[in-house]
N, C-alpha and C positions, 0 to 999 in steps of 0.2 A: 568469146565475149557473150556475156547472157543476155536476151534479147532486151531487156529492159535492163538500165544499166543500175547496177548497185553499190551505193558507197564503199560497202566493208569489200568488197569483191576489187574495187577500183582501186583502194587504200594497197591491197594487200599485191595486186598487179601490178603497182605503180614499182612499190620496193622489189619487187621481183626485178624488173626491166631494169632498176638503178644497181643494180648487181654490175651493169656494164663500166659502170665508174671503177671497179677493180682490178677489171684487166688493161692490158696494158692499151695505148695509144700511140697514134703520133704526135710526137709533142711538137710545136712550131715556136719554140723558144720560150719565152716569159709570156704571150699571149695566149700560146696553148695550158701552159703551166694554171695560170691566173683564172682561167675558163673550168678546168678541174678543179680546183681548189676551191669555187663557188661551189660548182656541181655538187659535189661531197659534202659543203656547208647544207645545200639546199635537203639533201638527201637525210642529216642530220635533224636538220628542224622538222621534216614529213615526219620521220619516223617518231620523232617525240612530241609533235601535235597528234597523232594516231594515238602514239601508247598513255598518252595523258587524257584523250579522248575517253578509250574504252576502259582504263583505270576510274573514271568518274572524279579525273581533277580537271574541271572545266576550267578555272582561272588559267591555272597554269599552261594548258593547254592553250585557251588565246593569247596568252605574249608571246607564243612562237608563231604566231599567225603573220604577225608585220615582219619582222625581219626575212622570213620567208618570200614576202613579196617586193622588199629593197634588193633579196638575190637577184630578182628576175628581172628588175628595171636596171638595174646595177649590170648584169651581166648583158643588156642589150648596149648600153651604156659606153662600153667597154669595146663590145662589137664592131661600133661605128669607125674608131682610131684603134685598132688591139696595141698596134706597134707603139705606140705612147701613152695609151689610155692604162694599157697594163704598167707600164713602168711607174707615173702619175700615182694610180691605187696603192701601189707598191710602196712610195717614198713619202706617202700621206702619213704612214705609221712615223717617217722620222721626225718629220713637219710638224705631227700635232706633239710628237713625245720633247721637243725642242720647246714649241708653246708649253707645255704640261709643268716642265724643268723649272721656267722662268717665272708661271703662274708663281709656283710653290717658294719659291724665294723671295714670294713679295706677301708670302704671308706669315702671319705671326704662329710660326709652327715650336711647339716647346721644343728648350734647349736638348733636355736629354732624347728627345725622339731621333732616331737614329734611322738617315735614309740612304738608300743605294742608291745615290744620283749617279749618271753619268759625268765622265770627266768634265773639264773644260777642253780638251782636245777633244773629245767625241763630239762634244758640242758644235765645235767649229769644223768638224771633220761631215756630220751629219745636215749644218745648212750650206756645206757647199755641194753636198748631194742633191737637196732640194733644189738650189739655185740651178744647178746645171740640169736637172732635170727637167724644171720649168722652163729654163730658155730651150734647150733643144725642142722641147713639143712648142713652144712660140715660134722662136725660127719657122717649125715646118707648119704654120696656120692651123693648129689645132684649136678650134673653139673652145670658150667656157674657161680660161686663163688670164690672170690678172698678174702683174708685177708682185702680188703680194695675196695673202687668203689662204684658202685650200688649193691643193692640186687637183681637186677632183669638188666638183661642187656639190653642194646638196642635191638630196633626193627630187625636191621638184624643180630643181635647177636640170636637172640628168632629163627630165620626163617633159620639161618647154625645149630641149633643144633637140630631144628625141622629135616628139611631135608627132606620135601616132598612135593609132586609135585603140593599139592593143597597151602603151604605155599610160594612155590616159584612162583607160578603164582601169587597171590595176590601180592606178594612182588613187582618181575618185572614190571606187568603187570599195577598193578594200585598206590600202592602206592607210589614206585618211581618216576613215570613222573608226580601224582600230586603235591609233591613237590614244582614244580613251583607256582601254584595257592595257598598250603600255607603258601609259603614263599616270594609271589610277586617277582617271577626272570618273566627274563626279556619275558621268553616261553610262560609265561601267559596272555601278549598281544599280542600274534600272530593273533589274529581275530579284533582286533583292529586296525585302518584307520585313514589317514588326509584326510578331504575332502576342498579345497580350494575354498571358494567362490569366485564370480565377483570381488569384493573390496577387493581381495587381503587377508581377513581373513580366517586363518586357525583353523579347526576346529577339535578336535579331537573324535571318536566314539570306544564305544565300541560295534558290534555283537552280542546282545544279543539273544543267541542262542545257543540250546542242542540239540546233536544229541541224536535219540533215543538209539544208540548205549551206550552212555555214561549212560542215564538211566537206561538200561536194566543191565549194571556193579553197579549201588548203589543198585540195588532191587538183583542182584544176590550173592549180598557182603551181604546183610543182611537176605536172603534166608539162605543162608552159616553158618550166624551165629544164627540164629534157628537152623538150625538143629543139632550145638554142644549143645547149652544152653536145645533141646529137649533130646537129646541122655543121656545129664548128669543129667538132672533133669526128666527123664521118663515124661515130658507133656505132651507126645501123640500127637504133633504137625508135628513131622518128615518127615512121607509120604508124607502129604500135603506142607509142606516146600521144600521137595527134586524135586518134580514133576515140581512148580514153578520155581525153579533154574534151573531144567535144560531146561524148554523152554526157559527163558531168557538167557541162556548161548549158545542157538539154534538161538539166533538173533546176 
């Protein structure tokens, strides 16, 4: 590590060490499953906030900033109940796709559009999946379940019941303010300008441009989440991921 620590140095460290996501593990059923399959998400959004970085597409670059940071709140999340928390994430996809189904047939969608909905057996085959999925984690007192909702609750729902200091920074700190960048409010053209030419045309610019501060928050957001995905799956990566975080957390 170089004495003083360097973003591009740190960016390029970090995907090194996530090489470990391709070998093999031990899987501990659907909660070891669930823990990689972030991991590799996580590793996905690093590398295309990097390559979007040093390509000079700043926008795009920051809407891979928040969901980067939902991995890592999401994967402690998870942590707390693996054994029903992973199943819960899992049947969410059939939960909302059941809501999604019944949305759509209540709207006035033209006749000729032609959709691939799920049967009405899948349908009913898919909320007795959520149903029995829900009651088992209720049966066994898993917090943050309602007779009805999601199976897995929102983001600042995960981060009040987590309740620690490393979830509420990430929370605060980064994924709320960026928000605006992925949801285009109006914050996220603050670095944006009219420049008026001689004839009177106006022109508008974006500042395409990243503080290293901001980089050194995607590489310590994804440092962060190595080292749960190391801790949970024994990859032996932790050290070297902890050391990097915290110089970047030192900028």
């Amino acid at each position: 590590m170089p004495p003083k620590m360097d973003v591009v140095w740190a960016e390029d460290e970090l995907q090194r060490l996530a090489r470990r996501l391709d070998e093999p593990f031990v899987s501990t059923g659907d909660p070891g499953d669930v823990c990689m399959a972030l991991g590799r998400r996580a590793r996905e959004l690093h590398y295309g906030y990097v390559q979007c970085v040093r390509g000079d597409l700043i926008v795009a670059s920051r809407a891979l900033l928040r969901p980067a940071v939902e991995v890592n709140i999401l994967l402690r999340f998870i942590r707390g109940r693996p054994e029903h928390r992973a199943k819960l994430w899992q049947h969410e996809t059939n939960r909302q796709m059941v809501e999604l189904v019944e949305d759509i047939k209540r709207r006035p969608i033209p006749e000729k559009q032609r959709l691939d909905l799920p049967s009405d057996d899948e349908l009913v085959e898919a909320r007795r999946r959520v149903a029995d999925v829900r009651k088992e984690a209720m049966d066994a007192g898993v917090p943050g379940l309602t007779n009805n909702g999601p199976l897995i609750p929102p983001l600042r729902g995960q981060v009040e019941m987590l309740d620690t200091s490393e979830a509420w920074q990430a929370y605060v700190m980064a994924y709320g303010p960026l928000s605006s960048e992925q949801h285009i409010g109006h914050f996220s053209f603050q670095q944006s300008f009219l420049h008026e030419l001689p004839d009177g045309t106006v022109v508008h610019h974006d500042r395409y441009e990243v503080r290293q501060l901001e980089r050194a928050l995607g590489s310590s957001v994804f440092a962060s989440t190595l080292i749960v995905v190391s801790n949970w799956l024994a990859l032996g990566i932790t050290a070297e991921a902890e050391r990097i975080r915290v110089g970047l957390v030192g900028i």
